[in-house]
DOVO-954999 format. One record per residue (C-alpha): residue in one letter; y, x, z. Coordinates in nm, 2 decimals. Example, Ala and Ser with C-alpha at 12.3 -4.5 7.8 and 13.67 -1.06 7.14 Angstrom:
<nodes>
rest v u w
a -0.45 1.23 0.78
s -0.11 1.37 0.71
</nodes>
This chain:
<nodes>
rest v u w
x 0.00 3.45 6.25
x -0.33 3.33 6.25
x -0.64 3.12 6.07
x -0.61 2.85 6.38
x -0.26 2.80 6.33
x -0.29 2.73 5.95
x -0.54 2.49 6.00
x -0.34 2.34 6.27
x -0.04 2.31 6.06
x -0.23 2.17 5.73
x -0.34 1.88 6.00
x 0.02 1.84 6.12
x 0.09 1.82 5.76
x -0.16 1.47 5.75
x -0.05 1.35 6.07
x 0.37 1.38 6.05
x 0.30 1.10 5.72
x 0.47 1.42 5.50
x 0.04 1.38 5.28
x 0.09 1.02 5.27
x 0.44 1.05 5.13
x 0.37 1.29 4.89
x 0.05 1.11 4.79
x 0.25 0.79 4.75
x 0.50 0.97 4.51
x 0.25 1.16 4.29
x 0.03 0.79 4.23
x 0.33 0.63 4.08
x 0.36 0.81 3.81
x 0.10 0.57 3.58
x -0.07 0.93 3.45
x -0.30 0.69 3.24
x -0.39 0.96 2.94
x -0.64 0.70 2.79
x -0.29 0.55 2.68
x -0.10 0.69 2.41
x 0.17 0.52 2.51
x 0.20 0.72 2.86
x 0.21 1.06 2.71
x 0.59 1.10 2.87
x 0.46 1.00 3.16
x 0.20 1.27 3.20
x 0.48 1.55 3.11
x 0.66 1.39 3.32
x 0.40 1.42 3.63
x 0.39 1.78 3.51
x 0.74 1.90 3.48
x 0.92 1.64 3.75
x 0.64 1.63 4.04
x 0.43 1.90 4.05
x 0.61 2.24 3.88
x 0.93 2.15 4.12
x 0.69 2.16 4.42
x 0.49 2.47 4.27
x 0.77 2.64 4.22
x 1.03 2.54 4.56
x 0.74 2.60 4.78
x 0.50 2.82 4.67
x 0.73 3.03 4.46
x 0.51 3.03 4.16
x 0.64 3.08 3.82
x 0.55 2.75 3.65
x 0.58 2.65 3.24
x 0.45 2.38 3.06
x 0.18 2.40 2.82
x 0.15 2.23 2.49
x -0.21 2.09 2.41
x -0.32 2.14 2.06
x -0.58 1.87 2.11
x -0.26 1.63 2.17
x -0.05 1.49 2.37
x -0.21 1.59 2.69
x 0.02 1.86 2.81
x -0.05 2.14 3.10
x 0.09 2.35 3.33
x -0.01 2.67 3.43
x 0.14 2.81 3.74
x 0.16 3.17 3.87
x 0.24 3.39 4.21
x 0.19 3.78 4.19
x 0.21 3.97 4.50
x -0.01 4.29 4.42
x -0.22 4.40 4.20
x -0.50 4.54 4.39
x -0.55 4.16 4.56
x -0.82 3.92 4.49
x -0.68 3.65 4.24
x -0.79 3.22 4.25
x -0.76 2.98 4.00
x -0.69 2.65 4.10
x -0.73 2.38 3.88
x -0.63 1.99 3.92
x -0.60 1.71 3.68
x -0.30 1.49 3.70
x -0.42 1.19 3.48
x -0.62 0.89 3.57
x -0.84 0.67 3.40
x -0.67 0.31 3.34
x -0.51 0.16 3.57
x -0.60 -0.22 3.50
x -0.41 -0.39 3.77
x -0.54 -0.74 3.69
x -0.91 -0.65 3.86
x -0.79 -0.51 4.14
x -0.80 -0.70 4.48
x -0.51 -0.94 4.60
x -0.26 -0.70 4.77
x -0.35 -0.38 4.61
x -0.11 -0.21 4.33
x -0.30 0.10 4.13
x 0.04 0.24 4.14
x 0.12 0.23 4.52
x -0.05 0.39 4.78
x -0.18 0.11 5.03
x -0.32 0.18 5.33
x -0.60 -0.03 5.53
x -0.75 0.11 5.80
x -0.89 0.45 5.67
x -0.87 0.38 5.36
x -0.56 0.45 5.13
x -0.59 0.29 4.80
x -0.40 0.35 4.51
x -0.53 0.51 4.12
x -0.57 0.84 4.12
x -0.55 0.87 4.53
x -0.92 1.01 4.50
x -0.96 1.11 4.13
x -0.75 1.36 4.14
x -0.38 1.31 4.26
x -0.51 1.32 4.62
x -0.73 1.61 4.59
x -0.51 1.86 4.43
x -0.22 1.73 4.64
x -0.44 1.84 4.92
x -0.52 2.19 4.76
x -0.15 2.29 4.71
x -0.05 2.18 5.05
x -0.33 2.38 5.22
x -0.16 2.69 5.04
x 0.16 2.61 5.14
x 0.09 2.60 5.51
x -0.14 2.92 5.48
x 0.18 3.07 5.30
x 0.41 2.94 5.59
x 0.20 3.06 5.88
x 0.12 3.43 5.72
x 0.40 3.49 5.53
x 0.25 3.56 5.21
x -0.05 3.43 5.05
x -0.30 3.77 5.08
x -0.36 3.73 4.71
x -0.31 3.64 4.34
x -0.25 3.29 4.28
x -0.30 3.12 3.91
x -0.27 2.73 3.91
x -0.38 2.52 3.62
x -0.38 2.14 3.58
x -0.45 1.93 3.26
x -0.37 1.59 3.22
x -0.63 1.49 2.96
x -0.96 1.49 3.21
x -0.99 1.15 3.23
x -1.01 1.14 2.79
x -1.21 1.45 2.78
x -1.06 1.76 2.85
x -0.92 1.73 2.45
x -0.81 2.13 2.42
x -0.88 2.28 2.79
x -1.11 2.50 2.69
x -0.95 2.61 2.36
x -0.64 2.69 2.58
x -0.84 2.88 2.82
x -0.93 3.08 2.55
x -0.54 3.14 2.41
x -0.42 3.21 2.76
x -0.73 3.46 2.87
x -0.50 3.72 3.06
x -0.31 3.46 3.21
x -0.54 3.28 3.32
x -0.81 3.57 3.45
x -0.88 3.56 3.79
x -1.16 3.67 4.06
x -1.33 3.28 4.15
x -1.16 2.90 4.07
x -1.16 2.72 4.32
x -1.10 2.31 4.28
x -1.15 2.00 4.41
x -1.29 1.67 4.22
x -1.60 1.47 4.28
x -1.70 1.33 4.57
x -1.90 1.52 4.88
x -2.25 1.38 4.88
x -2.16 1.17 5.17
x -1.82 1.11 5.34
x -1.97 1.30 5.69
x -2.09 1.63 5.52
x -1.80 1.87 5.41
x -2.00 1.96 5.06
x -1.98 2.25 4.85
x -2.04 2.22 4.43
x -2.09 2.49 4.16
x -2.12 2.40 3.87
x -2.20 2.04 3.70
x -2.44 1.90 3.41
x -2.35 1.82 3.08
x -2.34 1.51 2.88
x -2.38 1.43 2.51
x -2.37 1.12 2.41
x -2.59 0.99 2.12
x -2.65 0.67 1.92
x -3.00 0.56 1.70
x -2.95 0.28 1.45
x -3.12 0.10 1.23
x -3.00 -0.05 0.94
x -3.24 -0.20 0.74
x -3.06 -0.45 0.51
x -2.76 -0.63 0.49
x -2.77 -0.97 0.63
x -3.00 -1.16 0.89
x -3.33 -1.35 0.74
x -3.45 -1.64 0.86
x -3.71 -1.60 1.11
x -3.94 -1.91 1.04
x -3.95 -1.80 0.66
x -3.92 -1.44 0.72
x -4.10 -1.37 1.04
x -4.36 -1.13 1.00
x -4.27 -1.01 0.65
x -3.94 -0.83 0.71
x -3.94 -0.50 1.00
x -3.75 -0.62 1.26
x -3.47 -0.34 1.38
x -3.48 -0.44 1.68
x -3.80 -0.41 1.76
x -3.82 -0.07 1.56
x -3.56 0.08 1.79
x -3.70 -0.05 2.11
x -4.00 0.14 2.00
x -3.83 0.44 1.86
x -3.65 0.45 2.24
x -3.98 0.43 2.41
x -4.10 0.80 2.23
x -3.79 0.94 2.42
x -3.81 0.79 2.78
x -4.11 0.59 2.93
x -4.11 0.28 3.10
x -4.06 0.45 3.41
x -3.73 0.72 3.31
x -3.92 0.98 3.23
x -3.84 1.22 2.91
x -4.10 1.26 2.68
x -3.91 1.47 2.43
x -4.07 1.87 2.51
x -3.78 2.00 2.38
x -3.54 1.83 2.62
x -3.72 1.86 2.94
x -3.60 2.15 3.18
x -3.88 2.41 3.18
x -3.82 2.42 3.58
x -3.61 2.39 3.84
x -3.49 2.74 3.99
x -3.65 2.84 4.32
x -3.35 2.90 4.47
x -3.20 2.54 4.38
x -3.45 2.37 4.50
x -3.40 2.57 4.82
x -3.08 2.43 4.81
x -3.17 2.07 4.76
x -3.44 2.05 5.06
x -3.16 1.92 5.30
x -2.97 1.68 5.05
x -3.00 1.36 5.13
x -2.88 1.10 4.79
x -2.76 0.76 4.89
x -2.80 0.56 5.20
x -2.43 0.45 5.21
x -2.32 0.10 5.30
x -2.21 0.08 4.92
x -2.46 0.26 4.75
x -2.74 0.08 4.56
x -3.10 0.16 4.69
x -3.31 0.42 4.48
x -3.61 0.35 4.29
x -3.86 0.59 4.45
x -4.07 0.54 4.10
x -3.81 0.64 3.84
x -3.73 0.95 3.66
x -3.92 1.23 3.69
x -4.28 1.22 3.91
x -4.29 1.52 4.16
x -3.96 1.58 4.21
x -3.69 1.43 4.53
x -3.42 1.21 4.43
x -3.20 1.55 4.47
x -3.37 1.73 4.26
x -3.39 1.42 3.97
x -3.05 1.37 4.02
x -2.93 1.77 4.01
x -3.19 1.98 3.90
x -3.34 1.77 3.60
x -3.22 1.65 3.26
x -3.20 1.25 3.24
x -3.19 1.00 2.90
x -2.99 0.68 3.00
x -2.97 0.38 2.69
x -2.60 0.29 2.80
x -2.54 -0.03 2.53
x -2.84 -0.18 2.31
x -2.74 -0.47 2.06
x -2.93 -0.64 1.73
x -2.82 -0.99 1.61
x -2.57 -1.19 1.84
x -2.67 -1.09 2.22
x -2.45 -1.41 2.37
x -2.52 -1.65 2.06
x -2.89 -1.55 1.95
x -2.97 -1.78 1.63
x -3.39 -1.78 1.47
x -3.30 -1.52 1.26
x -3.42 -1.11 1.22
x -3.11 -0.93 1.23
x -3.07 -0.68 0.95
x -2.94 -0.39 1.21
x -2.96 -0.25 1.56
x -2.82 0.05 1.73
x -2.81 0.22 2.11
x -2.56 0.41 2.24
x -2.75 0.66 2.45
x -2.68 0.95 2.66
x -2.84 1.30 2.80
x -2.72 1.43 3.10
x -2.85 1.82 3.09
x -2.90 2.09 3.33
x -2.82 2.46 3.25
x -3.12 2.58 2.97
x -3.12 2.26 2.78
x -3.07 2.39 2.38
x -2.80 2.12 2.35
x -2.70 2.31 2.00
x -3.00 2.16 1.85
x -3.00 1.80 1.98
x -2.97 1.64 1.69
x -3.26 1.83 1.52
x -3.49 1.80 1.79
x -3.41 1.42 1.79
x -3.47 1.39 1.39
x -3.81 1.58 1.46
x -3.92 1.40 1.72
x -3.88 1.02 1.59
x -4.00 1.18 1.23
x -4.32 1.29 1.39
x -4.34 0.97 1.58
x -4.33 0.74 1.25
x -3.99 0.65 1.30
x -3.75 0.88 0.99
x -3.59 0.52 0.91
x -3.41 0.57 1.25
x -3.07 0.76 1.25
x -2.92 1.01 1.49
x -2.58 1.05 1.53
x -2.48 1.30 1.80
x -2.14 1.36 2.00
x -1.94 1.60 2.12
x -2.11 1.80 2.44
x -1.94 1.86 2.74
x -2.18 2.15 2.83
x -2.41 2.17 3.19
x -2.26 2.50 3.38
x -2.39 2.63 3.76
x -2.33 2.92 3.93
x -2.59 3.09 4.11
x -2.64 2.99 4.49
x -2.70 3.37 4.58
x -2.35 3.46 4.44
x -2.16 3.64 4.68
x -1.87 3.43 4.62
x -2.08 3.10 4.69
x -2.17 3.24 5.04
x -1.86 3.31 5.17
x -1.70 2.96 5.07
x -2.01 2.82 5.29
x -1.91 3.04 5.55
x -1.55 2.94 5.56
x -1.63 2.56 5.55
x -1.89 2.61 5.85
x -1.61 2.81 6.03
x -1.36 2.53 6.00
x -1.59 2.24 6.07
x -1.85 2.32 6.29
x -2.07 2.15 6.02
x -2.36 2.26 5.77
x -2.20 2.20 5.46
x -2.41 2.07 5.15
x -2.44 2.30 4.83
x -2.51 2.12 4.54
x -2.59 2.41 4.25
x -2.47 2.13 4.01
x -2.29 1.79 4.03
x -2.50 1.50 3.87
x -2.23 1.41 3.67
x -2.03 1.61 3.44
x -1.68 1.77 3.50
x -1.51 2.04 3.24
x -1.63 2.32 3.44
x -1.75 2.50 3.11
x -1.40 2.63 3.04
x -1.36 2.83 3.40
x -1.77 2.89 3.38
x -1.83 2.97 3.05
x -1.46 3.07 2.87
x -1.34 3.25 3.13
x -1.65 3.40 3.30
x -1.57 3.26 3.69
x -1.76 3.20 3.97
x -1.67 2.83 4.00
x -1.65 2.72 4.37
x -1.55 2.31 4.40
x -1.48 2.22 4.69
x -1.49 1.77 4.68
x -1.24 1.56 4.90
x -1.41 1.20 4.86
x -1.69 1.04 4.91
x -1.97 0.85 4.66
x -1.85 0.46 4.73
x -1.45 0.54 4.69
x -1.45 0.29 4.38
x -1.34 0.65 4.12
x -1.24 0.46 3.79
x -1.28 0.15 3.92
x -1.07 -0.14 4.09
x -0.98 -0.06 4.40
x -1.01 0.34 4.44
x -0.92 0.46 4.74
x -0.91 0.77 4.98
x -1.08 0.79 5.31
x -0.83 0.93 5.57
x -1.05 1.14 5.77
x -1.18 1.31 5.49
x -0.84 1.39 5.35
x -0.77 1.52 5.69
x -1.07 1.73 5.70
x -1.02 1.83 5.34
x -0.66 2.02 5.43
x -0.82 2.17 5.71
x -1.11 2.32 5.54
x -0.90 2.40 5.24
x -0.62 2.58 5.50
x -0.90 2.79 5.64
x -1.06 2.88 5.30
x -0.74 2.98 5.17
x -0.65 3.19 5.48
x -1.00 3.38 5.43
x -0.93 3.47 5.10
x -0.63 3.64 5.22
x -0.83 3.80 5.45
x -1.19 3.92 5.31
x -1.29 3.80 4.94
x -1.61 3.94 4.87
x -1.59 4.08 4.51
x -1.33 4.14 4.22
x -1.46 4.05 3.93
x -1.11 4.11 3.67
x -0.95 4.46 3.61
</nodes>
């Protein structure tokens, strides 16, 4: 009964072919929740795959949840052994984006697992079917091995993600006393490379945001019309240019971080952003001046114009369109006053001569971290080191944007992620795959985190 011998069986696990299997299994189900037609399909991931395995192996109590978003049912697992034991969360999600096997490469199938060399493609294999498949196995062999867990367990997985999160936060809020635990830990994302185990607390937030210009029905000729009639087009790329300069940088006050915290940039000294044989190069000279490409990526807020159109873009005729819009987006750190977006917007172009510009504003998926000095964050970076060997990475925040405000924020936990992929594994995209030896690695790290929780959690944080 020890830590070595879980670890060792989580790797037997990945060796024997019983990971491969089970991945193989979990990506057929086509989990697509971006489909309405699939929504059987995702309560059927829910109630057929996963609760049977919850509940046979890890003897959890297990129910289905309904969403009142929509069809995007959950399932919310349980395993009680005492009271006066640390309790996890573990959350998962068990839909994928779109499967769209027509751009995938000759040979592949989104829904089979194919394996070439060390990587295992298949939708879903990295984002998230493989990394919660790894998480519950990793308990299972700790629970073999000991005998009992050493703690609470609480499991939660949503199958709207991949749409949204439509109604994870409002059930988080319903189900406060099932759900209330000591620390979630979960696995999504990728590490920041695929040789550093990587550890992630928290992510930013996104709101999408879209100026037009409408400024008549109808496009004018522009040989009779030219230089008489405002051109949209050229109105919004000057309304755009008050937000973010020619170079990526925000000019908005109230949408620029005030600073980055001393002890995430402490963090960020050692992370390293790109460099892999698939990643694009970076543009030293973009975004913020100062600041590393980890802290610009991680510590600061970014403006992105995602779509820009006026007139026909593929079929341009000599006329001035008589509209133009851009589909924009913030990506936020924690402090940004996303409440008043749209007002600071509004102010900004209105003081900029540009109130013939509107703002529409979208629905927030909010920036969460937890702090790096947590107790809780300290003992996950010693477990990792333990297993490995390695220096993990600690990101305070992801760059992108996960629906970590419902564990962060709703339910008031110290959010540990834990990432089983890697930056180039093609996540909602043709061809996503799973790197082997970081699956591997992943059920080994995950054994030994899960055996140390058992063993010496720092803090309780629920009665």
């Amino acid at each position: 009964m020890t830590r070595a011998a879980a670890i060792e069986r989580a790797a037997e696990y990945f060796d024997s072919g019983q990971f491969r299997t089970e991945l193989g299994r979990r990506v057929a189900f086509a989990t697509e929740s971006q489909d309405p037609a699939r929504a059987r399909t995702l309560h059927s991931y829910l109630t057929g795959e996963l609760a049977p395995a919850l509940t046979g192996r890890l003897d959890c109590a297990a129910r289905v949840v309904d969403n009142p978003a929509g069809d995007y049912p959950l399932l919310v697992a349980t395993r009680h052994e005492a009271d006066e034991l640390p309790t996890v969360l573990v959350y998962g999600h068990g839909d994928v984006v779109l499967g769209e096997p027509e751009r995938w490469r000759h040979g592949l199938d989104p829904w089979q697992v194919v394996v070439e060399g060390d990587r295992w493609y298949g939708r879903g294999t990295a984002d998230n079917k493989g990394q919660h498949t790894i998480n519950f196995a990793a308990l299972e062999q700790v629970l073999r091995v000991r005998g009992r867990l050493g703690f609470n367990l609480k499991v939660l997985v949503e199958t709207g993600e991949e749409s949204g999160s439509p109604g994870l936060r409002t059930v988080c809020a319903q189900l406060p006393d099932e759900l209330a635990a000591d620390v979630l830990i979960a696995s999504d994302g990728p590490r920041v490379n695929a040789q550093r185990p990587t550890l992630f607390l928290g992510s930013r937030g996104s709101t999408p945001f879209t100026l037009r210009v409408g400024l008549r029905e109808g496009s004018h000729h522009s040989g009779n019309w030219g230089g008489l009639l405002r051109n949209p087009a050229t109105v919004l790329a000057g309304a755009l240019a008050t937000l973010v300069d020619a170079r990526g940088r925000i000019l908005v006050p109230g949408l620029r971080p005030q600073e980055i915290p001393a002890n995430v940039r402490d963090a960020l000294r050692d992370i390293a952003v790109g460099g892999g044989p698939d990643d694009p190069p970076i543009d030293d000279d973009w975004g913020e001046p100062g600041l590393t490409p980890a802290e610009r990526l991680v510590g600061w807020n970014t403006i992105e114009v995602l779509s820009l159109a006026a007139g026909n873009p593929d079929n341009p005729v000599n006329a001035i369109p008589g509209s133009a819009h851009a589909h924009c987006q913030l990506r936020s750190v924690v402090g940004t006053d996303l409440d008043k977006l749209a007002v600071i917007l509004r102010e900004h172009l209105d003081e900029h001569g540009f109130p013939m510009v509107e703002v529409e504003v979208g629905p927030t998926m909010p920036p969460t971290r937890t702090d790096p000095d947590d107790p809780w964050v300290r003992w996950a970076l010693g477990s990792i080191s333990r297993t490995t060997g390695a220096n993990p990475a600690l990101l305070p925040n992801l760059g992108g944007s996960i629906p970590n405000d419902a564990f962060a924020d709703e339910l008031g936990l110290c959010t540990l992620w834990i990432p089983h992929s890697y930056p180039a594994c093609a996540q909602h995209a043709p061809d996503e795959h799973l790197l082997a030896p970081v699956a591997r690695e992943g059920l080994r790290i995950m054994a030994g985190l899960f055996w140390d929780l058992g063993e010496d959690a720092p803090v309780r944080r629920h009665p």
